[in-house]
Backbone as a printed PyTorch tensor [residue, N CA C, xyz], in Angstrom:
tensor([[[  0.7970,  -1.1870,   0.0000],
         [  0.0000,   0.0000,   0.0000],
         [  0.8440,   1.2580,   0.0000]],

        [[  2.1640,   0.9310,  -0.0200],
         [  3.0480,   2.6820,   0.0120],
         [  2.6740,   3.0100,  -1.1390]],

        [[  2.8490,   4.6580,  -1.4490],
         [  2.4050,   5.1080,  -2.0830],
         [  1.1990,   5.5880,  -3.2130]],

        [[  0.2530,   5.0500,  -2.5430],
         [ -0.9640,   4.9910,  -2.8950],
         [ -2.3440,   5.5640,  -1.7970]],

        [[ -3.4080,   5.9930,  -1.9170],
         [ -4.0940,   5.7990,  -0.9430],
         [ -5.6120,   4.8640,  -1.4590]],

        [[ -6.1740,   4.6990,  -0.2160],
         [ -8.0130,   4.1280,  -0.8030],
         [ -9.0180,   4.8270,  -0.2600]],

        [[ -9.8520,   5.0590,  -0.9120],
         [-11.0840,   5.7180,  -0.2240],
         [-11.8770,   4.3100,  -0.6230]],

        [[-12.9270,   4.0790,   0.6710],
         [-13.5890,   2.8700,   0.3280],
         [-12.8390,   1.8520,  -0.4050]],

        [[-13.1850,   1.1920,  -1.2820],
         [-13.0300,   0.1960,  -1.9550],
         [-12.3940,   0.3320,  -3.1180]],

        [[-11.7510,   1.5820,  -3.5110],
         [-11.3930,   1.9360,  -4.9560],
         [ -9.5420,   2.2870,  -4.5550]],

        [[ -8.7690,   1.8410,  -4.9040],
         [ -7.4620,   2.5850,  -5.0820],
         [ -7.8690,   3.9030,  -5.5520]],

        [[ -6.8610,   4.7040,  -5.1500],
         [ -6.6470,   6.0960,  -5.9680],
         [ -5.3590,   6.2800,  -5.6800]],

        [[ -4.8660,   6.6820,  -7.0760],
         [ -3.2900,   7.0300,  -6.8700],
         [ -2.9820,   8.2310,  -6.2880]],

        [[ -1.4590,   8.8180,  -6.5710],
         [ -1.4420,  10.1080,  -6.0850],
         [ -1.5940,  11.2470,  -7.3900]],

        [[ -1.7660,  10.8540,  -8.9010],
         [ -2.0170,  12.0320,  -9.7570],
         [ -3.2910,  12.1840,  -9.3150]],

        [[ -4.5210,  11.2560,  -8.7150],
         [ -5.8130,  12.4280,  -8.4390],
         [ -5.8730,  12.9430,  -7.4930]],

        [[ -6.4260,  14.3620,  -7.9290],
         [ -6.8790,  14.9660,  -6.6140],
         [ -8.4030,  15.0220,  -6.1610]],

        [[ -8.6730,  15.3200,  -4.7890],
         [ -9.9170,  15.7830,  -4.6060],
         [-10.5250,  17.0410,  -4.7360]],

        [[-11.4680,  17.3930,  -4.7250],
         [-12.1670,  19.0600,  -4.5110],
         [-11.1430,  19.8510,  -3.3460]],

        [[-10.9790,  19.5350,  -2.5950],
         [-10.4020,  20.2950,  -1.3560],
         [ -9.3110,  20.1730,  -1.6200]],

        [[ -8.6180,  18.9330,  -2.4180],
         [ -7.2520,  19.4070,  -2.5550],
         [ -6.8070,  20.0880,  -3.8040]],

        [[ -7.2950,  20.2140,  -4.6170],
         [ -7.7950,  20.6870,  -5.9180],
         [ -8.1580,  22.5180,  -4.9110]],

        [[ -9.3170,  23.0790,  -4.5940],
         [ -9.2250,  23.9720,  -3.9180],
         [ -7.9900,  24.6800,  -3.2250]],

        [[ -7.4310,  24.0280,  -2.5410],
         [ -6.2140,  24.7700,  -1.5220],
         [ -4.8800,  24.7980,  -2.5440]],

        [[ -4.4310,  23.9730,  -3.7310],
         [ -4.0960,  24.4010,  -4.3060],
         [ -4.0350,  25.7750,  -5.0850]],

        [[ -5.9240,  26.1610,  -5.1950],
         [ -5.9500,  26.9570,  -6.2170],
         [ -5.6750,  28.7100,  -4.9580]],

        [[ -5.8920,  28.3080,  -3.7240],
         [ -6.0140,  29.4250,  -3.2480],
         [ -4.4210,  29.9390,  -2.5670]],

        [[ -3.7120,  28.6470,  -2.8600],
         [ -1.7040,  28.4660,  -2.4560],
         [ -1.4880,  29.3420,  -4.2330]],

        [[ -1.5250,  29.5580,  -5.0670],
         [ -1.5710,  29.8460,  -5.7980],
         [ -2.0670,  30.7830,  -6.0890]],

        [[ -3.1750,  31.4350,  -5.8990],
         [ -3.2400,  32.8800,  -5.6560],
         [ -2.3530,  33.9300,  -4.6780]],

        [[ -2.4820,  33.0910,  -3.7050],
         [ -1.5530,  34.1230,  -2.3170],
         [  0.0580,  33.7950,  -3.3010]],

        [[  0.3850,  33.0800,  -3.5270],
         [  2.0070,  33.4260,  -4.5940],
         [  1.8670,  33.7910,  -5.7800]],

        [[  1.0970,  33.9900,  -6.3290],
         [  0.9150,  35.4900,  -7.4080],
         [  0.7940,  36.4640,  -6.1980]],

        [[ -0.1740,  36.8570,  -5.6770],
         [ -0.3000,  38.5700,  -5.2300],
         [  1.4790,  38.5370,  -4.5590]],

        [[  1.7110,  37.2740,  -3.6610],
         [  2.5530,  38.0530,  -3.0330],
         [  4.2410,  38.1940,  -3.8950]],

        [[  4.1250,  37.2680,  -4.9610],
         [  5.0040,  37.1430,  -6.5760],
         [  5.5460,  39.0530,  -6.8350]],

        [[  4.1240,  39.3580,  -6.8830],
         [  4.3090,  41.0270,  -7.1920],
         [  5.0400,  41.6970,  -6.5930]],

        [[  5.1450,  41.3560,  -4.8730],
         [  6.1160,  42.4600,  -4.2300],
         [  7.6410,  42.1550,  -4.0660]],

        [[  7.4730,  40.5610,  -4.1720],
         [  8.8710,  39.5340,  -3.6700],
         [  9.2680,  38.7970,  -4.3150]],

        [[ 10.4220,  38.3240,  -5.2840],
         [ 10.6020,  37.2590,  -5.4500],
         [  9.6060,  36.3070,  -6.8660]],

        [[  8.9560,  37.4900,  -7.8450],
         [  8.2670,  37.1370,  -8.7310],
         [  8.8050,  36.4400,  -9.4540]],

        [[  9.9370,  36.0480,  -9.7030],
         [ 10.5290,  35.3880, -10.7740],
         [ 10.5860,  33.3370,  -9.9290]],

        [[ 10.4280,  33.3550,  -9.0010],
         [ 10.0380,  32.5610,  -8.1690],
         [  8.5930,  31.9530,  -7.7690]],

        [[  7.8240,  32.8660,  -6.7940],
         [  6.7110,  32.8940,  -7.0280],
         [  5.7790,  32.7190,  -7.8780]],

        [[  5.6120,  33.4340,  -9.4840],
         [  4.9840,  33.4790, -10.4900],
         [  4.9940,  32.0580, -11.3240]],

        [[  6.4100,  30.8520, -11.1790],
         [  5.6030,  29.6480, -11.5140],
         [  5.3470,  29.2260, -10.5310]],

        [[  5.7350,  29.0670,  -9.1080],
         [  5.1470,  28.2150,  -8.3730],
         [  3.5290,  28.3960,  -8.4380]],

        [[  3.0680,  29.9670,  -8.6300],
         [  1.4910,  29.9330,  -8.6220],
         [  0.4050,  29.4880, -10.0840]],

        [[  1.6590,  29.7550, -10.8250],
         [  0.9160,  28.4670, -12.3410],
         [  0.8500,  27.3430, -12.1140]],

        [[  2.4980,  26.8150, -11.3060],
         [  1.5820,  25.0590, -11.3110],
         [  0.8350,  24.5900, -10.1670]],

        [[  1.0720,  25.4180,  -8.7720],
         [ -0.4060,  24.9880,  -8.0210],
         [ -1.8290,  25.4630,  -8.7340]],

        [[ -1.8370,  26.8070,  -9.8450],
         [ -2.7890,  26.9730, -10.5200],
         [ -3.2600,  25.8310, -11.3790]],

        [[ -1.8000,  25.5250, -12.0640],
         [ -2.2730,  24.3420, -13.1380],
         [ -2.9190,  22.9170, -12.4750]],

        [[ -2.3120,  22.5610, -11.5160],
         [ -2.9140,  21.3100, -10.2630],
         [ -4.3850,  21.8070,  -9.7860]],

        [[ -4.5410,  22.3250,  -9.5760],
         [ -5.9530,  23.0620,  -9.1930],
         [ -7.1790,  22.9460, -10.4150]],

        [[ -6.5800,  23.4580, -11.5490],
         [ -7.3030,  22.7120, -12.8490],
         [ -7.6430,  21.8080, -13.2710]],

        [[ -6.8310,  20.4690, -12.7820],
         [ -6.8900,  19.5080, -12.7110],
         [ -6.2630,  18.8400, -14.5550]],

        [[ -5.0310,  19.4870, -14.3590],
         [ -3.9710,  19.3310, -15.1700],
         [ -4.6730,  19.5040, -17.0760]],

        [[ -5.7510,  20.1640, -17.2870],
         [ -6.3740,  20.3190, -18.3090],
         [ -7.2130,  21.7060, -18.3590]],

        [[ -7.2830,  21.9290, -19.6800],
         [ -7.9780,  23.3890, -20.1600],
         [ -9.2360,  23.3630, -20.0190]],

        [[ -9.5450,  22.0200, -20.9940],
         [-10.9980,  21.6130, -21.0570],
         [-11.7900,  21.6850, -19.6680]],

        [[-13.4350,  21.5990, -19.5190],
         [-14.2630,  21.3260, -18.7910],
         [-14.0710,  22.1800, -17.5410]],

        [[-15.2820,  21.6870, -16.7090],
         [-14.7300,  23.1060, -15.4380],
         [-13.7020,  23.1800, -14.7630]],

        [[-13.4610,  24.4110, -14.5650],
         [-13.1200,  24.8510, -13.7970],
         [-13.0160,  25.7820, -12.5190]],

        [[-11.7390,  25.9480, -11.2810],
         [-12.5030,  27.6810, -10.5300],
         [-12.1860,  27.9060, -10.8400]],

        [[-12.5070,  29.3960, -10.4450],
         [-12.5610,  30.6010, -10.4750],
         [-10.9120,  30.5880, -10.3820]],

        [[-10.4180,  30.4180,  -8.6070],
         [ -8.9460,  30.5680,  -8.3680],
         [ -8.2180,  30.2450,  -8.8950]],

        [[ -8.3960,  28.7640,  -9.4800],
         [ -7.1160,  28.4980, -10.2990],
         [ -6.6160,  29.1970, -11.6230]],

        [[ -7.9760,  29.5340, -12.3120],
         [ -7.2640,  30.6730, -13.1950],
         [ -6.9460,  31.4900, -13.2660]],

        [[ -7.1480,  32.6550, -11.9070],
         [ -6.5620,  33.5230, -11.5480],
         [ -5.2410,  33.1640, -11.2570]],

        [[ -5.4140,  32.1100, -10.2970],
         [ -3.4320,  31.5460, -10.2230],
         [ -2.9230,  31.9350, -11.4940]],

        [[ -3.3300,  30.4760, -12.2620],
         [ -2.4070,  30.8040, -13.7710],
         [ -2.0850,  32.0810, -14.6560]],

        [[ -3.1510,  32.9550, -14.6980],
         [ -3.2320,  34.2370, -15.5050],
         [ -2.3450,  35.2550, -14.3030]],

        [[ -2.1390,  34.9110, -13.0570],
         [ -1.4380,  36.0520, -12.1460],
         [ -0.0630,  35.6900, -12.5440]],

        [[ -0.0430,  34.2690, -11.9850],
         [  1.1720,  33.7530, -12.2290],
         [  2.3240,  33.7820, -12.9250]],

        [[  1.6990,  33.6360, -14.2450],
         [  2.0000,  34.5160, -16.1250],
         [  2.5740,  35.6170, -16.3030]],

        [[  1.5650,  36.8800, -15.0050],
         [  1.7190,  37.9100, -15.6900],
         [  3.2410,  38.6620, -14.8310]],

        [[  3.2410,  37.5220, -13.5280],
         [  4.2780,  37.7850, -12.5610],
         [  5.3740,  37.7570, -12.9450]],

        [[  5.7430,  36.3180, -13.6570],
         [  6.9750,  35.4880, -14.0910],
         [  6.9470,  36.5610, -15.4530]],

        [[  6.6350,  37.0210, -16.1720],
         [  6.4970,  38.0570, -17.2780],
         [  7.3800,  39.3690, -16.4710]],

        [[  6.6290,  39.5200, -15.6570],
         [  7.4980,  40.9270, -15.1860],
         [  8.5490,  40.7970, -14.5710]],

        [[  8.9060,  39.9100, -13.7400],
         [  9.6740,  39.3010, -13.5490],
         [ 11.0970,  39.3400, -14.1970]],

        [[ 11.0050,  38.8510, -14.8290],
         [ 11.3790,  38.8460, -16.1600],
         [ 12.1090,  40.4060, -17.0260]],

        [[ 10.9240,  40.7710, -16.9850],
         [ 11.3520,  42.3610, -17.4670],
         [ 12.2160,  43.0410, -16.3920]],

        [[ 11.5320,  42.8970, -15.6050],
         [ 12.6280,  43.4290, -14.5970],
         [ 14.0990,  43.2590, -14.2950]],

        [[ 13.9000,  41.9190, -14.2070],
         [ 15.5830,  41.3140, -14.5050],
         [ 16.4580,  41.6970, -15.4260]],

        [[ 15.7640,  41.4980, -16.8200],
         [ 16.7630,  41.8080, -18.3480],
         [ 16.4030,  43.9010, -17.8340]],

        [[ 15.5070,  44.3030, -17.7330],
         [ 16.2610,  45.9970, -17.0340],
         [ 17.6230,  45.9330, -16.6960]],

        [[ 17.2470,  45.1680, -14.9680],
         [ 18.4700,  45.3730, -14.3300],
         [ 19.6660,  44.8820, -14.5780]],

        [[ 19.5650,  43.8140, -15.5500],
         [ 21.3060,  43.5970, -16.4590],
         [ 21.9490,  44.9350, -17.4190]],

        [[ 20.4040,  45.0750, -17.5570],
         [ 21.7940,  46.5080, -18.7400],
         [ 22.5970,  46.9880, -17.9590]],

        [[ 22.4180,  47.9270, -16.7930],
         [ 22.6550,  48.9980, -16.2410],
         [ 24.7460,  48.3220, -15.8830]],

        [[ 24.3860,  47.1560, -15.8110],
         [ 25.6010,  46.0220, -15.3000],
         [ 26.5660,  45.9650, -16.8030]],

        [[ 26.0150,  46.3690, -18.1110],
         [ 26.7700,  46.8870, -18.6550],
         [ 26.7570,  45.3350, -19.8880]],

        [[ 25.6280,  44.6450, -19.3200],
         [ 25.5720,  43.4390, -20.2210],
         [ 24.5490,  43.3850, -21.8470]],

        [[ 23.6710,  44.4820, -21.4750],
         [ 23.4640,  44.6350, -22.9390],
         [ 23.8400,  45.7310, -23.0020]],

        [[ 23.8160,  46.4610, -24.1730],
         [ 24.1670,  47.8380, -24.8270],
         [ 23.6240,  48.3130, -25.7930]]])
């Protein structure tokens, strides 16, 4: 039985999730986007896509929340700035020109 769990009578591995864990993903994933923005976005911004993307339940299709796509779309826009910010702060270092 390592690595596995059962509810009732059914195996379930560890790629499924439940609603609640599916949920707290999506809301671990919001709080690292907002907090992506002030700290550490280049960090933050994927960790909150792939608890966003886990929260989705690893697909585009069919429903979804609300949170997790906010994860992903914050997440995006974090690791994006992120990003910009970084290649800024190399010029000044004399690495582009």
């Amino acid at each position: 039985m390592t690595g596995s769990r059962f509810m009732g009578r059914t195996q379930r591995g560890g790629a499924d999730l439940t609603g609640d864990e599916r949920s707290t993903f999506g809301v671990i994933g919001v709080v690292c986007a907002v907090a992506g923005f002030f700290v550490m976005g280049f960090v933050l911004g994927p960790i909150a896509m792939i608890c966003g993307w886990l929260a989705m339940g690893r697909r585009w299709t069919g429903a979804r929340s609300k949170t997790a796509l906010v994860a992903v779309v914050l997440g995006a826009i974090d690791t994006v700035l992120a990003l910009i910010w970084l290649a800024g702060a190399s010029g000044s270092w004399g690495l582009w020109t």
